[in-house]
Each structure stands twice: as C-alpha cells, then as structure tokens.
C-alpha positions, 0 to 999 in steps of 0.5 A: 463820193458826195454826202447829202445830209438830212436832218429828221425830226426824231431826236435831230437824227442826221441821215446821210446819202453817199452817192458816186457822182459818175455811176450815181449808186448810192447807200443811205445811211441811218435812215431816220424818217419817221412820218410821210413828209420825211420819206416823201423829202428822201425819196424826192432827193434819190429821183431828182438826181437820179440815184439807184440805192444799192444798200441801206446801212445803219451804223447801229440799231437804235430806234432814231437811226433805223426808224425808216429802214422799213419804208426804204426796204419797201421802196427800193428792195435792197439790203440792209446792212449793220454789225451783227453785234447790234441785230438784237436792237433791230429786232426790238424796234418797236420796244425801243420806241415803247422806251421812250414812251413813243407810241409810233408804227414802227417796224423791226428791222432784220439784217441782211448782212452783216458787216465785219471791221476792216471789209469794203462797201463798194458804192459805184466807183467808190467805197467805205471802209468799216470800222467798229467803234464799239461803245455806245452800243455794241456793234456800232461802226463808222464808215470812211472814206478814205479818197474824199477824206470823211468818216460817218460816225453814227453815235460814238464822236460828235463835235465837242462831245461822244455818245451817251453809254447809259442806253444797253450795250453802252460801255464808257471805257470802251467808247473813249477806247474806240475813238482814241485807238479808230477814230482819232488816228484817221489823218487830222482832215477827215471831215467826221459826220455824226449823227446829231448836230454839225460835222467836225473835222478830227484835228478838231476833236483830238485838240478841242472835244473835252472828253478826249483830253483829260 
C-alpha cells in the first residue's frame, strides 16, 4: 500500500491516507483539518487520484487527530473507526478544544466501531494490523503494515522522543512498556509514521531515541 501524509496546522498534526494502488480504497487516518483550505487540500488529493474512502481511523481521540473527522463523515459516510478505551475522548471534543483555550466549532466524535489488538483493517488488497500501545492515552493504537514494512503510530513514539503522558489516560511507565514490548519488536526496517514531526524508521529509535535506552 502507499501513505500520503499531510501536515495541518493544528499542533503540526500529520494525517495520513493509506491507499491500495490496484483497488484504490483507502482509510484516512487521524484527520487533522481544522479550516476550509485544509478539508478543500484533503478532498482535492481523495478526486485527483481516484480513491473510495472506505473508513476514517484515529489512532486516539485527542482533539488535533479527530478535529476533521466531522467534515469527512459528512462527505464520504463511512465509519469511524478507534479503540473503545479512547470514546470518552471522542465525546469530549469540544471540551478538549476548550482545554486549550480554542474557541473552534468542533464536533464530538462518535465511534462506530471499535477496534480490538491483534484484528485486521482490510484496505483493498492490503491490510493494517492493529496493535495497542496504550500510554499516552488509553486506547491509542498503531496500525502496521506488515507486506510494505511501515507502522502509523499516532502519539505514542516519534523520532528521537515518545508522546507526552500529562494529558489523561497518560501513563509513563506503561507507554515506555508498549513501545519496547509492541513497537520495537517490529523488524529494524519498518518505517514508523507518527504523528508530528518526520518518519523513522525502528532500528533507528531502538539505537538512537534516548528515552528507550536509559
């Protein structure tokens, strides 16, 4: 499968598209569009190229990752996926946003479906293994890609560092335990994309992140 990243500016969020070349379905993963330029850049890409959004995942329900997930509900009717764990976020979008002092029309998000650890996401020909990295909130998850080698990984691992644990449901402890006992035993050249800031690969992190080797 191929990733699309985008980049909105709601804290540097990065949203991904992961679409099957040959089918053209694709999932839009974290969707962080916050104005009509940002939703307008997304829904330009899906027609250019063709592609039938068959699911809206969010690898957790903090505001900057499902601040779009109305717009594209709207727009293509399908489901939203996540971990059942983080639906209390989801119902408190627009009290997140209140959090930090946003005063944004947001919508609160329902889940359709809940995702379990270990089930498959079929996209097209290809697929994305769930995997629960509980830590910087308590149902946040990544998704790999086992055949094209990369791993989405919203908030928990980024290059060189992890995702904070002072926001609620954040655990240390158990974050440092999901990407050293989930994440780092994926094979060295899975190309990991979080969720802010440049992809990484996880020979890179299990040598180089400082947080994982003290």
């Amino acid at each position: 499968m191929k990733v699309a990243i985008f980049q909105f500016k709601l804290f540097g969020i990065n949203t991904y598209v992961v679409y099957d070349p040959a089918t053209l379905s694709c999932a839009i993963i974290d969707p962080g569009m916050m104005d009509s330029e940002e939703e307008e850049a997304m829904k330009g890409f899906i027609d250019k190229n063709n592609l039938k959004v068959t699911n809206i995942i969010n690898t957790h329900l903090h505001l900057d990752h499902a601040v779009g997930n109305s717009f594209l509900k709207k727009e293509y009717e399908v489901p939203v996926l996540a971990h059942k764990d983080d639906a209390p976020l989801g119902e408190r979008l627009r009290q997140q946003a209140l959090m930090f002092g946003m005063n944004m029309d947001v919508d609160d998000v329902k889940v359709d479906r809940y995702l379990v650890d270990g089930e498959t996401i079929k996209i097209g020909d290809g697929q994305l293994k769930v995997i629960c990295v509980p830590g910087h909130s308590l149902g946040s998850i990544a998704l790999y890609d086992a055949a094209d080698h990369f791993v989405i990984v919203g908030d928990a691992l980024f290059k060189g560092s992890i995702g904070r644990t002072d926001l609620p449901g954040g655990n240390y402890r158990q974050l440092i335990g999901s990407i050293k006992d989930r994440l780092l035993t994926l094979p060295g050249d899975t190309v990991v994309y979080p969720g802010h800031g440049e992809p990484t690969t996880i020979s890179d992190e299990k040598r180089l992140n400082p947080f994982l080797n003290n």
